[in-house]
C-alpha positions in Angstrom: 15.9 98.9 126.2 18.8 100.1 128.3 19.0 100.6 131.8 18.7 104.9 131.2 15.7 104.4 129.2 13.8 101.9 131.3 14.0 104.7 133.8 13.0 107.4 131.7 10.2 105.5 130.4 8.8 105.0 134.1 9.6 108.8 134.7 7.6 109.9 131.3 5.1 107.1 132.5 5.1 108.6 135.8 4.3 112.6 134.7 7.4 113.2 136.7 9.2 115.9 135.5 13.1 115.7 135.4 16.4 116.5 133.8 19.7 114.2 133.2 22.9 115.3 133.2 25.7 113.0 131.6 29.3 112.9 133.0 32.1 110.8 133.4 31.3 107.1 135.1 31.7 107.4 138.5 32.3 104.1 140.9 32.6 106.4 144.1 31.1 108.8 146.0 35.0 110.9 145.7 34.9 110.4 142.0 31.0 111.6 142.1 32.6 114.7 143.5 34.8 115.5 140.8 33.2 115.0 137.9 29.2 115.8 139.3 30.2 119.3 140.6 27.7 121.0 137.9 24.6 118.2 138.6 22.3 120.2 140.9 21.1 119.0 144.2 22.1 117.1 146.9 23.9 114.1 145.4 22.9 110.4 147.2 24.8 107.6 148.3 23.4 104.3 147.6 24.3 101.3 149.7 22.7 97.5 148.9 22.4 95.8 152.4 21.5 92.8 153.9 21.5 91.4 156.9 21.9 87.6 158.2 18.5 86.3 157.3 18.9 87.7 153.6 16.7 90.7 154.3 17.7 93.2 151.7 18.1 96.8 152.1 18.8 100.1 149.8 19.9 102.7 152.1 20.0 106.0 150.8 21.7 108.8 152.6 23.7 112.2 151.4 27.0 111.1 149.5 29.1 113.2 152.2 27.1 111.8 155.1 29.8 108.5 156.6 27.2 105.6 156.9 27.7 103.6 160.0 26.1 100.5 159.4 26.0 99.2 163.2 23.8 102.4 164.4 21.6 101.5 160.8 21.0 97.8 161.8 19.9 99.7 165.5 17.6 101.5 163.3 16.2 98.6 161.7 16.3 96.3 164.3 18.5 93.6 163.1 22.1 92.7 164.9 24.1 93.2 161.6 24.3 94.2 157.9 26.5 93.8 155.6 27.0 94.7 152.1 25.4 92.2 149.8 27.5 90.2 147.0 27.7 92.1 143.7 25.8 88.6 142.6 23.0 89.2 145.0 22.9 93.1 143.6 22.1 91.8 140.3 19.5 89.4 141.2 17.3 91.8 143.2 17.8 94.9 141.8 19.3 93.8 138.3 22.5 96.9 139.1 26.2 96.1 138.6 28.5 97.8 140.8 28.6 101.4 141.3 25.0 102.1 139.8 23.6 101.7 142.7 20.2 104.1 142.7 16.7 104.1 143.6 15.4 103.5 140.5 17.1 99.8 140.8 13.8 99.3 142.5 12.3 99.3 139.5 13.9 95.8 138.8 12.5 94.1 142.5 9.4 92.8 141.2 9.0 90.9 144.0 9.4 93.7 146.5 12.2 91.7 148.2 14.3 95.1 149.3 13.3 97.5 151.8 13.6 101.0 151.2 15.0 103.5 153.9 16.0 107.2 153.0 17.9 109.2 155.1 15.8 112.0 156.7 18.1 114.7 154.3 17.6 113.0 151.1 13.5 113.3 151.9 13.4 116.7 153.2 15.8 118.2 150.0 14.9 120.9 147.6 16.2 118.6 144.3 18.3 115.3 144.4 20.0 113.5 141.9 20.8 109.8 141.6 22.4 107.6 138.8 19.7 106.0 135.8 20.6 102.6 136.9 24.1 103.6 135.1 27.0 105.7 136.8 27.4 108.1 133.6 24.8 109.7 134.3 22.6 111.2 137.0 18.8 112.2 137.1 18.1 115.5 139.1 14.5 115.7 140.5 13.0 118.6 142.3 11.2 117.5 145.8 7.5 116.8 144.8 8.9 114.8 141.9 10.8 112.7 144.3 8.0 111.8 146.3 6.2 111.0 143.3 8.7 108.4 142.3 8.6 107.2 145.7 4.4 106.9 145.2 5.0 105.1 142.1 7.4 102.9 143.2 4.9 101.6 145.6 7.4 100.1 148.7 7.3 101.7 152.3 9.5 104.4 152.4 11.1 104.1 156.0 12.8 107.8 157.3 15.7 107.7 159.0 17.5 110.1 161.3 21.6 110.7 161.6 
């Protein structure tokens, strides 16, 4: 099964309705821009953190929003994050890099990663994020997002920037 369809499979699993929308693969947020400009909804920025003790983090904030990673590990209360290893990215979350998303969670059976959303990405009418592959992107109105986020199972921690 490949990475898209595992995710679909949760999402038909799930009764959470959704649409995908292929494109180009993107690697950045600037190339998300130009080839995304027809996927509805506020498009997310996916960032795989840790900090010294390996505590992993997906922080997921709006793809125009600058992430400042000293006022997130405030947040958080830890002294300092980092971005983890591409290695470490496919050991918890089973993602190469740039298909970053919040259905890599799907791969942390162990619950390893904590989840914190940006306040925006919550609150939005629809959002889209990548299938656990960057040529493609899933667009999910709001109650469908928070019922990935039920099925998911993790403590969803809201942050504010």
């Amino acid at each position: 099964m490949t990475a898209q369809q595992q995710v679909e499979t949760f999402l038909q699993e799930h009764k959470i309705a959704y649409k995908i929308k292929t494109h180009p693969a993107v690697f950045t947020c600037e190339e998300a821009e130009q080839h995304c400009k027809t996927v509805p909804g506020i498009a997310a920025k996916n960032l795989f953190l840790k900090d010294k003790t390996k505590n992993y983090f997906l922080y997921i904030l709006p793809a125009k929003k600058r992430a400042d990673l000293k006022v997130f590990a405030a947040q958080i209360q830890t002294k300092k994050v980092t971005f983890a290893s591409d290695s470490e990215l496919k050991e918890k979350l089973g993602l190469e890099p740039g298909s970053v998303s919040i259905f890599g969670l799907l791969n942390d059976t162990k619950k390893e990663v904590a989840l914190y959303l940006d306040q925006e990405i919550y609150d939005a009418a629809t959002v889209n994020f990548h299938p656990n592959v960057n040529t493609a992107s899933v667009i999910v109105e709001h109650k469908e997002f928070k019922k990935i986020l039920d099925a998911f199972g993790y403590q969803v921690q809201l942050l504010k920037n």
